[in-house]
Backbone bond lengths (Angstrom), bond angles and torsions (degrees), N, CA, C in turn:
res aa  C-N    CA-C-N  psi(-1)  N-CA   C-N-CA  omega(-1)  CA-C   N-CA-C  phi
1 X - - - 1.445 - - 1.527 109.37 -
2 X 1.300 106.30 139.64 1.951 115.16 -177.26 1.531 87.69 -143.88
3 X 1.701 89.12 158.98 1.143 121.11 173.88 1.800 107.99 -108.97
4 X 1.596 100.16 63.52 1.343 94.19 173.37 1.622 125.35 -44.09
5 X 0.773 107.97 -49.98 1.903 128.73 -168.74 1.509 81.62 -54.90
6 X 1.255 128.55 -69.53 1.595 105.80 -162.16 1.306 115.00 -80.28
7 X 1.205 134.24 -29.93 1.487 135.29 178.44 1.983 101.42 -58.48
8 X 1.466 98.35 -31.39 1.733 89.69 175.60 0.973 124.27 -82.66
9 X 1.541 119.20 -17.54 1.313 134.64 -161.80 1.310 89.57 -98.46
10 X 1.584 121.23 -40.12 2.208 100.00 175.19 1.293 98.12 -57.82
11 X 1.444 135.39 -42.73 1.455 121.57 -153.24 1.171 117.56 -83.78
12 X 1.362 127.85 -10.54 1.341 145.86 146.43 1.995 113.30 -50.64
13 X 1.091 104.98 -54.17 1.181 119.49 177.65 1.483 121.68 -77.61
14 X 1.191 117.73 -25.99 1.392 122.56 146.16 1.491 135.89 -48.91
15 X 1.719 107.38 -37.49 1.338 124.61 -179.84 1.281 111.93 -80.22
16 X 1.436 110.44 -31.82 1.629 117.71 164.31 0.998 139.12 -50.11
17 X 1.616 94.56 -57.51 1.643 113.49 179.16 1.374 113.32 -73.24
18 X 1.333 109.15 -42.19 2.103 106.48 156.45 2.206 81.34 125.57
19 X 1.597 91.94 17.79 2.191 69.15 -159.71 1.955 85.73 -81.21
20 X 1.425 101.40 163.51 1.076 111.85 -173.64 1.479 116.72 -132.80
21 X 1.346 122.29 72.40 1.452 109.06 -166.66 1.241 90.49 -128.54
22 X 1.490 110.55 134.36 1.329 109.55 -166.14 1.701 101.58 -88.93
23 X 1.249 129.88 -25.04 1.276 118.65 163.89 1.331 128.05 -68.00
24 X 1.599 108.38 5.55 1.739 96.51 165.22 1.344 95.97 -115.37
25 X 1.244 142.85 7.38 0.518 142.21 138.50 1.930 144.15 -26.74
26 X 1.656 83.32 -94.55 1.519 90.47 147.97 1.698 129.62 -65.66
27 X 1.115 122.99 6.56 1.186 137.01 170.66 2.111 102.84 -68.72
28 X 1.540 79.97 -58.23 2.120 98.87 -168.16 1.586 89.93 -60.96
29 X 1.403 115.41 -49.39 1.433 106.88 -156.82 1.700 112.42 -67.29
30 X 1.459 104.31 -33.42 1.272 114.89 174.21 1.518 121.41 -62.99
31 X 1.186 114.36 -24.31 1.808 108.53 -179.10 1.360 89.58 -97.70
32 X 1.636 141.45 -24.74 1.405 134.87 -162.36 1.828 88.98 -76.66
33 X 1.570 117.43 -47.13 1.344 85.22 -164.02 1.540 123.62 105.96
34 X 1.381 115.19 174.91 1.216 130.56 170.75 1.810 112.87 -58.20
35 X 1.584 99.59 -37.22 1.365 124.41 175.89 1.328 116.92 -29.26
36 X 1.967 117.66 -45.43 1.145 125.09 179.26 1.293 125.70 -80.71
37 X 1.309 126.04 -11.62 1.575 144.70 164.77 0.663 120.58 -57.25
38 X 2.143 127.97 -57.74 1.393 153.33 158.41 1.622 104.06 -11.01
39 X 1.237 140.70 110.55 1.494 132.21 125.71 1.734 120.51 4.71
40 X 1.291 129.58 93.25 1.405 91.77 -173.99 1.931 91.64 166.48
41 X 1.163 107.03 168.80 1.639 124.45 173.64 1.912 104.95 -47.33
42 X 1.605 119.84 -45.07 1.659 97.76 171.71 1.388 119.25 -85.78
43 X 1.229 107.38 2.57 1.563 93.87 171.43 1.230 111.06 -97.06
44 X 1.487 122.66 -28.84 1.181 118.49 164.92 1.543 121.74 -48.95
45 X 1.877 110.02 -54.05 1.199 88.33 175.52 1.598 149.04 -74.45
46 X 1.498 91.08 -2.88 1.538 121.16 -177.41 1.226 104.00 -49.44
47 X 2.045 118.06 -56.47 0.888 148.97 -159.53 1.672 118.92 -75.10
48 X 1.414 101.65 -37.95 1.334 98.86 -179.71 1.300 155.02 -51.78
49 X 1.543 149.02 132.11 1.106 138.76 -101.32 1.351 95.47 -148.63
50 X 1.564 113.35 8.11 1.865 116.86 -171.97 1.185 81.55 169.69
51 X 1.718 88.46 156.95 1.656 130.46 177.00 1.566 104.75 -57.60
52 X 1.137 111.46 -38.06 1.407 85.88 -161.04 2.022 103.11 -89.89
53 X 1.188 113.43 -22.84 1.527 114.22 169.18 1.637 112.20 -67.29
54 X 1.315 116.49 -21.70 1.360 110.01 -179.41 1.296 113.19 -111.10
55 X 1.642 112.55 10.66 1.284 108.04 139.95 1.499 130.56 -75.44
56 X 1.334 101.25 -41.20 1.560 116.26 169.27 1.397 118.34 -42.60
57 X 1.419 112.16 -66.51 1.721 109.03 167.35 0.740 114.03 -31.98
58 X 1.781 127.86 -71.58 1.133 119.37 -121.08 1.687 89.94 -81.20
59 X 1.098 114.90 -38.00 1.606 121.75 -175.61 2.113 104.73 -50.90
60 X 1.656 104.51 -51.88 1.503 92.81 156.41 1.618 128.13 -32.24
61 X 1.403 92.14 -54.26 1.820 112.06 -168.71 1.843 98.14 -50.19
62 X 1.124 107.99 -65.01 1.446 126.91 -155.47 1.690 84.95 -59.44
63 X 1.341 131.80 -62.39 1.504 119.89 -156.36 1.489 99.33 -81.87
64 X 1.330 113.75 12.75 1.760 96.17 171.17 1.623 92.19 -87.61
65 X 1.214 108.10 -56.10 1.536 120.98 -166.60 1.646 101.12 -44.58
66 X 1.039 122.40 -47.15 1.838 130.50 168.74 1.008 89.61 -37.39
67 X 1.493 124.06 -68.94 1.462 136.46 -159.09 1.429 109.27 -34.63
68 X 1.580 94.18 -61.77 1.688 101.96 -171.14 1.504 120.71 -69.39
69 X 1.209 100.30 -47.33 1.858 115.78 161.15 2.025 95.70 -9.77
70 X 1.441 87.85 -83.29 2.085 119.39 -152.98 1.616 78.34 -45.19
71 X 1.545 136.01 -45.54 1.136 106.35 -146.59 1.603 116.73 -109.90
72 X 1.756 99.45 18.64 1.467 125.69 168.37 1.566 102.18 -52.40
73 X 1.580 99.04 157.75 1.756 105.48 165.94 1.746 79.82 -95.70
74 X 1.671 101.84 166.22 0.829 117.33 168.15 1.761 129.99 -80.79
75 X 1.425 90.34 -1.75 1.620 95.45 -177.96 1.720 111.31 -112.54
76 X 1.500 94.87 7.10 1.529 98.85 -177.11 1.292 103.31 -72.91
77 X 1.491 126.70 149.76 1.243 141.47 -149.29 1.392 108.75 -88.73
78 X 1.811 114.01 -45.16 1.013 123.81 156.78 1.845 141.88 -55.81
79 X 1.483 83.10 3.92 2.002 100.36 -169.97 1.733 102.42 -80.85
80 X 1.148 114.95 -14.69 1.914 104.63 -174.94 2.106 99.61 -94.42
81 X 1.441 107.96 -25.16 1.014 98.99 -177.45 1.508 109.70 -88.38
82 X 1.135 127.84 -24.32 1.463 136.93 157.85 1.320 111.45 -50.78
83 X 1.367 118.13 -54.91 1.554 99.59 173.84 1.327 133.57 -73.89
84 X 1.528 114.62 -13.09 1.393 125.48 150.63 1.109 119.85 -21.28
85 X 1.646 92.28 -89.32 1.398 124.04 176.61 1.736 114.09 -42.50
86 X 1.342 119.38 -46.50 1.654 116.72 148.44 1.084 129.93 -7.43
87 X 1.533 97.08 -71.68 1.680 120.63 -171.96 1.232 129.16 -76.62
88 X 1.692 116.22 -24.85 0.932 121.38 175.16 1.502 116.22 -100.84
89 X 1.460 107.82 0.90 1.462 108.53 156.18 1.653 143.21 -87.06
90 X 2.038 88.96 -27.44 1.383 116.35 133.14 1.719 124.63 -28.21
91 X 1.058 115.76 -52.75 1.759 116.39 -164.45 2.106 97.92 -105.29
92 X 1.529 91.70 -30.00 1.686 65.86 151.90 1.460 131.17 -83.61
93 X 0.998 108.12 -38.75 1.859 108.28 -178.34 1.606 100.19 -42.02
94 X 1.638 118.19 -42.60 1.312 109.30 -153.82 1.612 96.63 -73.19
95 X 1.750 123.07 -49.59 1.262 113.86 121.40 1.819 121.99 60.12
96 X 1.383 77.68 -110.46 1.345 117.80 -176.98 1.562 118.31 -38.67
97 X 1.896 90.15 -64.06 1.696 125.26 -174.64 1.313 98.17 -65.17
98 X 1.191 114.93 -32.19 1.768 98.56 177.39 1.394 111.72 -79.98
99 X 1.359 122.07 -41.77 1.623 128.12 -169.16 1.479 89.14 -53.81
100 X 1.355 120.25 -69.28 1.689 114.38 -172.26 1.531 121.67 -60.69
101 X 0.963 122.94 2.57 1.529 150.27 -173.16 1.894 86.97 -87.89
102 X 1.218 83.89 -95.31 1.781 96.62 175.17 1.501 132.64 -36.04
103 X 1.604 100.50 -20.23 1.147 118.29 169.83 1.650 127.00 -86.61
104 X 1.236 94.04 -27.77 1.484 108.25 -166.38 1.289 85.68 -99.61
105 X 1.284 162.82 21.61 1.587 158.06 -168.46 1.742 85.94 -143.28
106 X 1.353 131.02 -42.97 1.546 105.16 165.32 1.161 124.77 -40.63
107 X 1.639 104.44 -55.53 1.294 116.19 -155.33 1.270 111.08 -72.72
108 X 1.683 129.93 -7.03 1.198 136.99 -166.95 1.253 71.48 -105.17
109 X 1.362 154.27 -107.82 1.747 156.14 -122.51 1.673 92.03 -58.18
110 X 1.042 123.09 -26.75 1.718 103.41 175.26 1.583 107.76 -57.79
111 X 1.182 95.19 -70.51 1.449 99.84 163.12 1.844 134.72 -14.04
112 X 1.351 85.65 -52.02 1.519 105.74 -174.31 1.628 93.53 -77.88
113 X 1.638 130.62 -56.87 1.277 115.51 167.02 1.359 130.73 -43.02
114 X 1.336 109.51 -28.81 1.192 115.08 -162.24 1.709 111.94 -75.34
115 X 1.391 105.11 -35.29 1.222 136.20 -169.26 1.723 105.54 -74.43
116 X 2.039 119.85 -23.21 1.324 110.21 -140.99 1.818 81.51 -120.36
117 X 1.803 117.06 -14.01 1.246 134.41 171.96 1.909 96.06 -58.99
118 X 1.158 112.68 -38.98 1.750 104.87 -155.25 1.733 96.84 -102.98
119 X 0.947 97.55 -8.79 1.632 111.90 165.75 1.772 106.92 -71.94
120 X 1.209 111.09 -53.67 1.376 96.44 174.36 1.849 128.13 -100.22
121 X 1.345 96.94 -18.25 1.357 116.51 152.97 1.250 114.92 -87.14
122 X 1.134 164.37 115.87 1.420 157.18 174.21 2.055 105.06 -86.96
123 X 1.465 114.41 119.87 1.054 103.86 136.32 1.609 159.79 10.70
124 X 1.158 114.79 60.17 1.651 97.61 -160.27 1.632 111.04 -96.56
């Protein structure tokens, strides 16, 4: 059992943040697996290059994993840790929507500083 979704989602978040350590690196890639090679929502998010594409994945990621959940038997052994993993991919996505939330409201109030600087400084 792996936690693809998050091992792709650090390596996504790695590429973002700019950190470069190749031992956490190969750390993410190693629990992701073959998983990250695949065509598909973890390679995308592995890959991603901004907030707003690695929101997209990861939200892919999360409704495959739903996916697989619904089409569990109920006596499969692996079904309580799957729904874990569900849930806690659930509260990251939401997560996510806030970080870019918070992000995208900086980037507008710079603006607004920027705008309230020439207000009392004027432009010449």
């Amino acid at each position: 059992m792996a936690c693809h979704e998050i091992a792709a989602l650090r390596l996504g978040m790695m590429r973002i943040l700019g950190i470069q350590d190749p031992g956490l690196v190969e750390h993410e890639l190693a629990e992701l697996g073959d998983a990250g090679e695949k065509p598909g929502p973890l390679k995308m998010l592995s890959q991603a290059n901004d907030m707003r594409s690695l929101n997209y994945a990861f939200e892919l990621a999360r409704t495959d994993l739903e996916d697989r959940l619904s089409r569990m038997n109920a006596a499969d052994p692996e079904r309580s840790y799957v729904q874990t993993l569900a849930v806690l991919n659930k509260k990251i996505e939401s997560d996510l929507t806030n970080l870019y939330n918070y992000y995208s409201q900086f980037f507008e109030d710079l603006e607004q500083v920027h705008d309230h600087m020439h207000v009392i400084y004027p432009a010449e």
